[in-house]
C-alpha positions as CSV (number, residue, x, y, z in Angstrom):
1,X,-32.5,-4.4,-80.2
2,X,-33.8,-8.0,-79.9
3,X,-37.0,-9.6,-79.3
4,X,-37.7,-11.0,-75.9
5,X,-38.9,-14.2,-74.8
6,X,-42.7,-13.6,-72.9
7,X,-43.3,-15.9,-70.2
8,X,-46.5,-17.9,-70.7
9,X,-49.1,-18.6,-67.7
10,X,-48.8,-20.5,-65.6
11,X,-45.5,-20.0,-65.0
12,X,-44.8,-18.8,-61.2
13,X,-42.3,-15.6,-62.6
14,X,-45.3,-14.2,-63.3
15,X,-46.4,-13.5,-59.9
16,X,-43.6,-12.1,-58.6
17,X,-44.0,-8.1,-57.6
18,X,-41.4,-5.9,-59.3
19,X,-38.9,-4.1,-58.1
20,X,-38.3,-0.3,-58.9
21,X,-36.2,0.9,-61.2
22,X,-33.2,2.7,-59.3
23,X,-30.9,3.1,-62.1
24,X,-31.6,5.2,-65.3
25,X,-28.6,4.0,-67.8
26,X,-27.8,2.8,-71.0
27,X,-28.8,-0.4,-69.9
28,X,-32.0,0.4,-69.2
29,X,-32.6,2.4,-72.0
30,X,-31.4,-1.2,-74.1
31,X,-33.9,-3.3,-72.3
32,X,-36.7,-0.6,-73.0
33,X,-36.1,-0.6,-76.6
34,X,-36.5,-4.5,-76.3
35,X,-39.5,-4.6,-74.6
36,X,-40.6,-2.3,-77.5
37,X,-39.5,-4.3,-80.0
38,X,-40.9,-7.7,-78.5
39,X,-44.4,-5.5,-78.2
40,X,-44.5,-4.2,-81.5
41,X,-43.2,-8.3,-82.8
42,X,-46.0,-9.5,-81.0
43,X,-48.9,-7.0,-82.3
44,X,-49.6,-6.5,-78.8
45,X,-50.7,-2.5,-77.2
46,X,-48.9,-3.3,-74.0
47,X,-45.8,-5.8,-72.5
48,X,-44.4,-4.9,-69.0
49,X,-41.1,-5.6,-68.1
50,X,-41.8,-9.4,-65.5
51,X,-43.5,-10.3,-68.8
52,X,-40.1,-11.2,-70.5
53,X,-38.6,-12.7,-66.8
54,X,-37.1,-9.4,-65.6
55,X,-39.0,-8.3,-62.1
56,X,-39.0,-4.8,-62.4
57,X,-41.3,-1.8,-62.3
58,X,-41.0,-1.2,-66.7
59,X,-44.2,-1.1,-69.2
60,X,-44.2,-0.1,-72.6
61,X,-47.8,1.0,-74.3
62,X,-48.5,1.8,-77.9
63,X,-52.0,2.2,-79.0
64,X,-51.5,3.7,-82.6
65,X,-51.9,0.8,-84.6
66,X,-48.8,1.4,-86.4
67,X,-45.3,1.8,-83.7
68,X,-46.2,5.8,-83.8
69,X,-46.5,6.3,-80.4
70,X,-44.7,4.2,-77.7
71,X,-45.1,5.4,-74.2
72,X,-42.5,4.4,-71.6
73,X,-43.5,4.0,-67.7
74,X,-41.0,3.9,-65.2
75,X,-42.0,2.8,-61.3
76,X,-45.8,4.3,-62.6
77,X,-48.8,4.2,-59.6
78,X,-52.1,4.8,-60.4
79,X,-52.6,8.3,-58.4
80,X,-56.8,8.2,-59.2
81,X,-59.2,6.2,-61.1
82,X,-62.6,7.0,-62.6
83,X,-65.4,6.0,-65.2
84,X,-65.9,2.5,-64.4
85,X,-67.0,-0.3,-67.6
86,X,-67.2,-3.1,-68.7
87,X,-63.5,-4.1,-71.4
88,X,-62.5,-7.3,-73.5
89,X,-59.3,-7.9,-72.4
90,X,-56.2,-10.6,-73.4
91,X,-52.5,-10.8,-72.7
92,X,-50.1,-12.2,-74.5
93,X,-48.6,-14.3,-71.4
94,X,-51.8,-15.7,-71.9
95,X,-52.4,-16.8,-75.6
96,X,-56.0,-17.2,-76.8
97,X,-57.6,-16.4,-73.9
98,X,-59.9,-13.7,-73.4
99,X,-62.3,-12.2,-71.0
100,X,-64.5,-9.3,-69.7
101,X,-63.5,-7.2,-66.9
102,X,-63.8,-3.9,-64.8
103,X,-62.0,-1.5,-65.3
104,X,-61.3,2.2,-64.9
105,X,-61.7,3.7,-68.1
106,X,-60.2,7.3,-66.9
107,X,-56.9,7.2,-64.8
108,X,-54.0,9.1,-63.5
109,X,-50.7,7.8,-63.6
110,X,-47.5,8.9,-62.6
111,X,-44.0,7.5,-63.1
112,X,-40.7,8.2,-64.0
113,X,-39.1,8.3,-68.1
114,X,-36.5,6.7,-69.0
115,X,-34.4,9.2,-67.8
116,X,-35.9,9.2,-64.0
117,X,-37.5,12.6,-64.7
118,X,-41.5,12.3,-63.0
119,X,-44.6,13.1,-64.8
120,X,-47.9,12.8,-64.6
121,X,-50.6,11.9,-67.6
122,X,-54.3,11.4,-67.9
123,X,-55.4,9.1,-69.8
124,X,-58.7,7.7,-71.0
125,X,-60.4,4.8,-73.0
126,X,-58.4,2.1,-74.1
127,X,-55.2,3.7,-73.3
128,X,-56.6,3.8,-69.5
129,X,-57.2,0.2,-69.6
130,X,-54.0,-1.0,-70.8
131,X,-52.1,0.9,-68.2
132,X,-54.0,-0.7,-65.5
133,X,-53.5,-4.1,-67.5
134,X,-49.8,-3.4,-67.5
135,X,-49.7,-2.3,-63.8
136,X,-51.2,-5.4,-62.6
137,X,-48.0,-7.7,-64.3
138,X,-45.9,-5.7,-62.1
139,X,-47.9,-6.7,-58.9
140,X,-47.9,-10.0,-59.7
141,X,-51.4,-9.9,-60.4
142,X,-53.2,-11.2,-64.2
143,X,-56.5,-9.9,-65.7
144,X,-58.0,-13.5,-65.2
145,X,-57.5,-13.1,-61.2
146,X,-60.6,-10.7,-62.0
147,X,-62.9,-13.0,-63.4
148,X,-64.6,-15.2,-61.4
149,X,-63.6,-18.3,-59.9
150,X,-65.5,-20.5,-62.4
151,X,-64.0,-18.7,-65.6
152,X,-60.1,-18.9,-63.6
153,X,-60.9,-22.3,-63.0
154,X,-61.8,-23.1,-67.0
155,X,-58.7,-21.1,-68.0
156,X,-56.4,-22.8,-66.0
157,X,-57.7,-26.5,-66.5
158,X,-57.1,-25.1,-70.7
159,X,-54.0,-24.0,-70.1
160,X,-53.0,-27.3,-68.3
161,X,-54.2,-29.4,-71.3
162,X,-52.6,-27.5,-74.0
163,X,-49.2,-28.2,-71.7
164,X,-49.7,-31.9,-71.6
165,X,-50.4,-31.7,-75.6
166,X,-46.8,-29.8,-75.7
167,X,-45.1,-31.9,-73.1
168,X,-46.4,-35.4,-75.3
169,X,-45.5,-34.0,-78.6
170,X,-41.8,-33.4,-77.2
């Protein structure tokens, strides 16, 4: 297994859609196990697949606090959504920034495992939200695209000043 390299916003990667996942091989089963590995390095509950520069339809989810219980999402779509709120949310393609959005809070998904068999699960709470999260990175889409235009604006006009910083220090 090895750690993965996450793409950092703004970089344009991370608006690319994904493409599904056609084959089920060893492979796939070696870049799951490194997306896992990069998500549990990173103390993160959720890393999709264009997060680490590869465009396909992959997210990896663990919400246990302690690597217990990784879920694995093949080519997932979000079949109904429910219980709207309010949820804090970050990203680690976006580091130290954080914001409020909406958000389902009861959804459900189905995809494929890592073997191609479907399933279907219902999920709620946090674990709800994270899909969703994770579903957007493969549209091409970030949780700051739901803030509002004054927050995005704030973010990006950070995110362009700690790159100068880098860029001078270099």
């Amino acid at each position: 297994m090895a750690r993965l390299d996450i793409l950092k916003y703004p970089d344009p990667r991370l608006r690319l859609k994904s493409e599904p996942v056609t084959r089920f091989d060893k492979d796939l089963k070696r870049h799951v196990d490194d997306l896992l590995e990069t998500l549990y390095d990173g103390n993160a509950i959720g890393l999709s697949s264009p997060q680490v520069g590869t465009p396909r339809r992959i997210l990896v989810t663990d919400l246990s606090g302690n690597a217990s219980e990784p879920q694995v999402y093949m080519n997932p779509e979000i079949v109904s959504k429910a219980a709207w709120g309010l949820v804090e949310e970050s990203c680690m393609s976006i580091p130290g920034i954080v914001g409020t959005v909406i958000r389902a809070t009861a959804v459900r998904v189905r995809a494929q495992d890592s073997q191609g068999r479907i399933f279907e699960h219902d999920l709620t709470g946090m674990k709800a939200v994270c899909l969703q999260h994770e579903v957007d990175h493969l549209n091409g889409k970030l949780f700051i695209d739901r803030l509002s235009i004054f927050r995005r604006l704030a973010i990006l006009a950070r995110v362009r000043a700690k790159l100068r910083q880098q860029n001078k220090a270099a």
